[in-house]
C-alpha angles and dihedrals in degrees: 000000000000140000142188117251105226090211109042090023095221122121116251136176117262093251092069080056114084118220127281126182087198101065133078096231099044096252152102119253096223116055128240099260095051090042096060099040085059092051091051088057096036084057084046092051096044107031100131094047092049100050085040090046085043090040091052086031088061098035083056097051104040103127101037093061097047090046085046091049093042083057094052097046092058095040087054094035082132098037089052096039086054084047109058086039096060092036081056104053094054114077093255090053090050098045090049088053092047087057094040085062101044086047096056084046107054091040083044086056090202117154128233106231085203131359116260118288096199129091122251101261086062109087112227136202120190100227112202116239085187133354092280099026123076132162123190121258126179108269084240105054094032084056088055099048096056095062099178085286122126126282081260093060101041088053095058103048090055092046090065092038079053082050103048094040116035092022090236119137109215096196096062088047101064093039094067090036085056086039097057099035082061088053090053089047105051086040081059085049104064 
C-alpha cells in the first residue's frame, strides 16, 4: 500500500512513514526522509534553545536519573556483569580496558618497582605495598589473596606471596624508602 508525502509530494510505501496513533491510517503524513530532514533544520534553526531546554531539563532531574539508573543497575546486576565480560573479551573491549588502566595509573600516580615479569597471555594486577609503590602479581593469585579481609590484611598476605616468590622483603623496603624520603625532606629543609 502507498501513500502521498504531504511534504515532498511523491508517493511512497507505508514503511518510509513513521507511526502515528492520531491518524486514521496509522501514519505519519510526512514520510521519514522529509521528516528528518525538518527536524535537522529545526535543530539548525534552534541550537542554542534545545541544549539550554536539555541543560535545565537535566539540572532539574538530577536525582532522579541517578536514582533511576542506580535501580536499574541492581535490578540488571546479571544482565550488566554478562555484559562487560563479553565487551571485554572483543578488541574494542580490550583496548578500552588497556587504557582504563593506564589511565588509573597514571591519575593514581603510583610507581613499578620493576616492569612486569609475566608474558602477555597472564593477566596482571599491580598490587600496592604502600599508597606510591606496586609490583605486579598475576590477577589470580592477586584475587585469592584478597579473601573479603581489610587492605591491612590483604597486604599482608601478598606481601608474603612477593617474599616467597620474588625474594623481596617489603618491610625493609619501605624502611629505607621512608629512610631516604626523610632525608629529602631535612635536606629541603636546609
Amino acid at each position: 500500500m502507498k501513500k502521498v508525502c504531504t511534504n515532498c509530494k511523491q508517493e511512497k510505501y507505508l514503511e518510509d512513514y513513521y507511526n502515528s496513533k492520531k491518524s486514521s491510517d496509522g501514519k505519519r503524513s510526512r514520510c521519514k526522509e522529509c521528516t528528518k530532514e525538518l527536524n535537522k533544520q529545526y535543530y539548525i534553526n534552534n541550537r542554542d534553545t534545545i541544549i539550554n531546554n536539555v541543560r535545565d531539563y537535566t539540572l532539574e532531574n538530577h536525582d532522579y536519573k541517578i536514582e533511576y539508573k542506580r535501580n536499574w543497575n541492581k535490578v540488571n546486576k546479571d544482565y550488566i556483569t554478562e555484559y562487560n565480560k563479553s565487551y571485554r573479551q572483543t578488541e574494542n573491549g580490550k583496548l578500552q580496558h588497556k587504557k582504563d588502566d593506564a589511565r588509573r595509573r597514571r591519575d593514581l600516580k603510583f610507581i613499578e618497582l620493576f616492569i612486569n615479569p609475566f608474558p602477555e597471555e597472564v593477566e596482571v594486577d599491580y598490587h600496592h605495598i604502600n599508597n606510591i609503590l606496586v609490583i605486579p602479581i598475576p590477577r589470580f593469585i592477586h584475587q585469592s589473596l584478597h579473601r573479603g579481609q581489610n587492605v591491612e590484611e590483604h597486604r599482608n598476605l601478598c606481601n608474603e606471596w612477593i617474599k616467597d616468590n620474588y625474594g623481596l622483603d617489603i618491610e625493609t623496603l619501605l624502611k629505607k624508602e621512608n629512610k631516604n624520603s626523610e632525608c629529602n625532606e631535612n635536606k629541603d629543609l636546609q
